[in-house]
C-alpha positions in Angstrom: 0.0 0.0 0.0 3.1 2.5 0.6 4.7 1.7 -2.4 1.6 2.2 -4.6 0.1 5.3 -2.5 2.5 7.0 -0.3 4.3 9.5 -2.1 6.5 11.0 0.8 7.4 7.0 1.6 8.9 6.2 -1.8 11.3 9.0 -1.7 13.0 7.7 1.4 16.2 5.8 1.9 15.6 2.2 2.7 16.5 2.4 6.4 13.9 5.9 6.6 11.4 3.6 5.2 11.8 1.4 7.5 11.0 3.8 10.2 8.2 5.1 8.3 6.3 1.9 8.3 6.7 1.1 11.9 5.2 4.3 12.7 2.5 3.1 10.3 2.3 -0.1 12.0 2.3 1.7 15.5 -0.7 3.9 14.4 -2.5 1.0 12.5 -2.5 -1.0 15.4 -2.1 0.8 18.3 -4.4 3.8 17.9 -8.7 2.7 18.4 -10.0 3.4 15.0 -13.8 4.0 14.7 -15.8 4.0 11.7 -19.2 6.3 11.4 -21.3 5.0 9.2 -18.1 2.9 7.1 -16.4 0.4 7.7 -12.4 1.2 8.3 -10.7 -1.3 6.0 -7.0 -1.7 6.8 -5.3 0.2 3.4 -7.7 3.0 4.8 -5.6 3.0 8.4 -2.8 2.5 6.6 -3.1 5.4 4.1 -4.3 7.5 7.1 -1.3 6.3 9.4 1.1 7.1 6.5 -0.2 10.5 6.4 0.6 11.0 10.5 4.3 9.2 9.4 4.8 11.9 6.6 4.9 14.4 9.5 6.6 13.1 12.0 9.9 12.2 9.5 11.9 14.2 11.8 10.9 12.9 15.1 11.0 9.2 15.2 9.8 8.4 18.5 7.0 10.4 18.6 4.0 8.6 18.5 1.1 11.4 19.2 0.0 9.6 22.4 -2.1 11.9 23.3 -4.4 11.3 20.1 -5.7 7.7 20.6 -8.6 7.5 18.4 -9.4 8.0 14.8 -13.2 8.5 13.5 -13.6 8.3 9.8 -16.5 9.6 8.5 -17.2 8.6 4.5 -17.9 12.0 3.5 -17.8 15.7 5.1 -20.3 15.7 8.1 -22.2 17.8 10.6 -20.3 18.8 13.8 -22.2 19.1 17.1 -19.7 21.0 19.0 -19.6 23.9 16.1 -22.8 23.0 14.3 -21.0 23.5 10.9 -20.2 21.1 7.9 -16.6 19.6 8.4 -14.1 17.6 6.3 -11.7 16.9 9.3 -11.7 18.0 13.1 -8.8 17.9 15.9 -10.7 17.3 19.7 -7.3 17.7 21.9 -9.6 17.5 25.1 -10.7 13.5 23.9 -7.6 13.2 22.1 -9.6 12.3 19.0 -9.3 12.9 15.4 -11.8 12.5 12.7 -11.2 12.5 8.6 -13.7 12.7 6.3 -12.7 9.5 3.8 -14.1 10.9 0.5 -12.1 14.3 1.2 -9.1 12.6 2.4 -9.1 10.9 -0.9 -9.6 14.1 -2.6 -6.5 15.8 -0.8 -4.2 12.7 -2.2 -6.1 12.5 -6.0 -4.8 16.2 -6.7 -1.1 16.1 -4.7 0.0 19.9 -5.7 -3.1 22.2 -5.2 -2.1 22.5 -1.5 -5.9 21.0 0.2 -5.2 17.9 2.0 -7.5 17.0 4.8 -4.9 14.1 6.0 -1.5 16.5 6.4 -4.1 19.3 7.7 -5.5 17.4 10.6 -2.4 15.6 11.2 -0.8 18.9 11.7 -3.2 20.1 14.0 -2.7 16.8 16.3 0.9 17.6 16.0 0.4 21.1 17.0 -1.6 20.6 19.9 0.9 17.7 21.0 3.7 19.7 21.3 2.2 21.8 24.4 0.1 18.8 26.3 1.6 17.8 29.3 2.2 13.5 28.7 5.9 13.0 28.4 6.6 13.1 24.6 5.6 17.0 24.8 8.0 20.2 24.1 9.2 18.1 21.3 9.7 21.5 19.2 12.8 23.5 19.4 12.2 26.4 21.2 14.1 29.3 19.5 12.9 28.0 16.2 9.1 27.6 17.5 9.4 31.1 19.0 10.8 32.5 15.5 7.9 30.2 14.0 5.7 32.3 16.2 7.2 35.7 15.0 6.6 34.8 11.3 3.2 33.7 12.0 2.1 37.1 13.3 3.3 38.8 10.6 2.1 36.7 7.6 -1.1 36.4 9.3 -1.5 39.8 9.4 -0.6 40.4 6.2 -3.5 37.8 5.1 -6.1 39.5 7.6 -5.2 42.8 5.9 -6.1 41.5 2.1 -2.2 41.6 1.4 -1.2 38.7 -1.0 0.6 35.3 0.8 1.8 32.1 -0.4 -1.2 30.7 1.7 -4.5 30.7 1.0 -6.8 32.9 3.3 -7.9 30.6 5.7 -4.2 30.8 7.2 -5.2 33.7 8.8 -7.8 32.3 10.8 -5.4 31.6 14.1 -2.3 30.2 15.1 -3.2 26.4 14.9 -4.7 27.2 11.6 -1.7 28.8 9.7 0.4 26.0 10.9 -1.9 23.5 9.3 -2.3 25.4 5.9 1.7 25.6 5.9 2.4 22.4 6.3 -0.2 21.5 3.5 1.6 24.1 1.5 5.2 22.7 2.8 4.2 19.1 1.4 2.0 19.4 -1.3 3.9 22.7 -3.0 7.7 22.6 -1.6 9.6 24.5 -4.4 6.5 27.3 -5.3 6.3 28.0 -0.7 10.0 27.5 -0.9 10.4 30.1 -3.8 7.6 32.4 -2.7 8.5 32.9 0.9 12.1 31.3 2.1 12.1 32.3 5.4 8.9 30.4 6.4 9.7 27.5 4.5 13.0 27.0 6.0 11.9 28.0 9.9 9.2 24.8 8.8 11.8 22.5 7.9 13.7 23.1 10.8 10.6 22.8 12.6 9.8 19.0 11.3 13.2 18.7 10.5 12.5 17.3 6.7 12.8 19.0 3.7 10.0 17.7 0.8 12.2 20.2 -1.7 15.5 18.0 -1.5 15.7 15.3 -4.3 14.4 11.9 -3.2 17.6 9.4 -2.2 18.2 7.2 -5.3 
């Protein structure tokens, strides 16, 4: 299923790959995954799981504990904390996240337009990881986090003030948010976010400590 699906997987060295799929084995079988209203098949947790792996590159023996359950929805659904339609959702206080499948499918069907449900969500797990209290927390470095921080303000506000941005608009929503849309851009459009805005590419490199732009290892 890697070698066939996972993009980020098949550019890796042999020994990185083999640290990609025990994460994806870790996340298969470790995490509870629920379905609502499907049926989670096993290339579906895999495929999901490889999208958490594709993050966490840089930090091998992180596992999100925090986050121990998956819900996958088959389409975009209604949720009753926020009443609104949703195609993914982050719940740090249940340690849950959910993925709509038909969207998550759409994020990996067009790999370069920057939308992908999978790496969004993901990133907001990571995100919220980093600061909750469990023993595989702080795993950021903190002068580049706080110079992560510094860039955020700024580009946000440049996107709140109609200004243009290598991110789409949504970015600007909050801090969680912007991190999410970056690392969508970061995976999905390396060279273009790398091009268009250096500094905030290579403070989220150092950040997840991979770099999607560098050739794949022969």
């Amino acid at each position: 299923i890697l070698e066939k699906y996972a993009v980020q997987y098949q550019r890796l060295s042999p020994a990185a790959q083999h640290v990609f799929e025990q994460k994806v084995a870790h996340f298969v079988v470790e995490k509870q995954w629920v379905g609502v209203g499907i049926t989670v098949a096993l290339e579906m947790k895999v495929m999901i799981a490889a999208c958490a792996a594709q993050l966490l590159q840089g930090f091998p023996e992180l596992e999100l504990r925090h986050f121990t359950r998956i819900a996958v929805y088959p389409k975009a659904y209604r949720s009753h904390l926020t009443d609104r339609v949703h195609q993914g959702e982050v719940r740090p206080v249940t340690g849950l996240i959910i993925i709509s499948w038909e969207d998550f499918l759409r994020g990996y069907a067009h790999r370069h337009d920057a939308h992908n449900v999978g790496l969004h969500e993901m990133a907001h797990a990571l995100w919220f990881e980093n600061g909750i209290i469990n023993g595989e927390d702080h795993f950021f470095d903190a002068v580049v986090l706080a110079r992560w921080k510094g860039l955020t303000v700024e580009e946000t506000s440049r996107i709140r003030r109609g200004k243009e941005s290598p991110l789409r608009d949504y970015a600007g929503t909050n801090e969680a948010e912007f991190f999410a849309v970056a690392v969508e851009y970061f995976f999905e459009r390396p060279k273009a976010f790398k091009e268009t805005s250096p500094a905030l590419f290579d403070c989220l490199s150092e950040l997840l400590r991979t770099d999607p732009s560098a050739p794949p290892v022969p």
